[in-house]
C-alpha positions in Angstrom: 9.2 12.3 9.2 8.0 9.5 6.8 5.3 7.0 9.0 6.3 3.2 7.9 5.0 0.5 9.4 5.6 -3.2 8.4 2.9 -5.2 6.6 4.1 -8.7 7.2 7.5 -10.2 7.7 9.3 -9.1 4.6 7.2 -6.2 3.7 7.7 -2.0 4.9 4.6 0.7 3.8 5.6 4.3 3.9 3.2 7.1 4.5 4.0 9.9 1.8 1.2 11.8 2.6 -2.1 12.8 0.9 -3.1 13.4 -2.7 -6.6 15.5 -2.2 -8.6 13.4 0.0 -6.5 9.9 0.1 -3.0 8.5 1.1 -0.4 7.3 -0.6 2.3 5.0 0.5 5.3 3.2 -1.0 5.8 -0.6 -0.1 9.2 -1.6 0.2 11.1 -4.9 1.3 12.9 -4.8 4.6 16.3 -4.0 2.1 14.7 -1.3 1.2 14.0 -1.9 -2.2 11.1 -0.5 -3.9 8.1 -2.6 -4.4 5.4 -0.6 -5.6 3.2 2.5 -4.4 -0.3 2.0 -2.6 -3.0 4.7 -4.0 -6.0 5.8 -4.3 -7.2 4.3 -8.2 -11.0 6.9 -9.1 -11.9 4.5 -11.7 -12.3 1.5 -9.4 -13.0 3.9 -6.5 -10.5 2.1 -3.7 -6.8 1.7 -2.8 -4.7 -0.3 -5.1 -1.0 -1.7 -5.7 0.3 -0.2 -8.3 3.8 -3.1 -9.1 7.2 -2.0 -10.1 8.4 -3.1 -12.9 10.0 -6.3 -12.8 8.7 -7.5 -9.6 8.2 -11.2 -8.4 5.9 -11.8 -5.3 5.4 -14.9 -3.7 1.7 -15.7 -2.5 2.6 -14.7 1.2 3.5 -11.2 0.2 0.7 -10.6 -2.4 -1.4 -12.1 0.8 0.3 -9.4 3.4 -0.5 -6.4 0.5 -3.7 -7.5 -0.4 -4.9 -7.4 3.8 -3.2 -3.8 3.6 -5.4 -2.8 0.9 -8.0 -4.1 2.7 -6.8 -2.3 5.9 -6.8 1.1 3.6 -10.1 0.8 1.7 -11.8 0.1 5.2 -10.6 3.3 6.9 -11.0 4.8 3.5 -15.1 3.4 4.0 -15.4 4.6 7.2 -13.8 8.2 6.7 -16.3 8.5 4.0 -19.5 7.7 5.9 
C-alpha cells in the first residue's frame, strides 16, 4: 500500500518508496491529478520538486511544497548524522 498524506488543503504526497538511500513521492491535488514528483536531486544534495509540465501554482501551494521539502531534507539531515 501507497503511504499519502496531505500537505496542505489542496495538496496529496505519495510515498513510492526508495531510490538507494532516499524517497520519492508524487504530489497530487485532492482530484487526483498529477502535480509533480518529490526526489532526491545529488547535484544540489537535498529533496526537490520536480513540476509537471504545464503546471500553475498559486503562492499557498508552492508555500505547503516548499514546508514539505523542508519536512524531507530535515529527516533527510537527521538520518544522515
Amino acid at each position: 500500500m501507497i503511504e499519502s498524506q496531505k500537505i496542505g488543503e489542496y495538496l496529496i504526497a505519495r510515498h513510492l518508496g526508495n531510490v538507494g538511500k532516499t524517497n520519492v513521492w508524487t504530489v497530487d491535488n485532492t482530484s487526483g491529478q498529477f502535480l509533480g514528483s518529490v526526489k532526491w536531486y545529488s547535484p544540489w544534495r537535498q529533496y526537490c520538486f520536480f513540476i509537471a509540465n504545464g503546471l500553475v501554482l498559486n503562492n499557498r501551494c508552492m508555500n505547503d511544497i516548499k514546508n514539505f521539502l523542508d519536512k524531507c531534507n530535515e529527516e533527510h539531515s537527521d538520518v544522515c548524522d
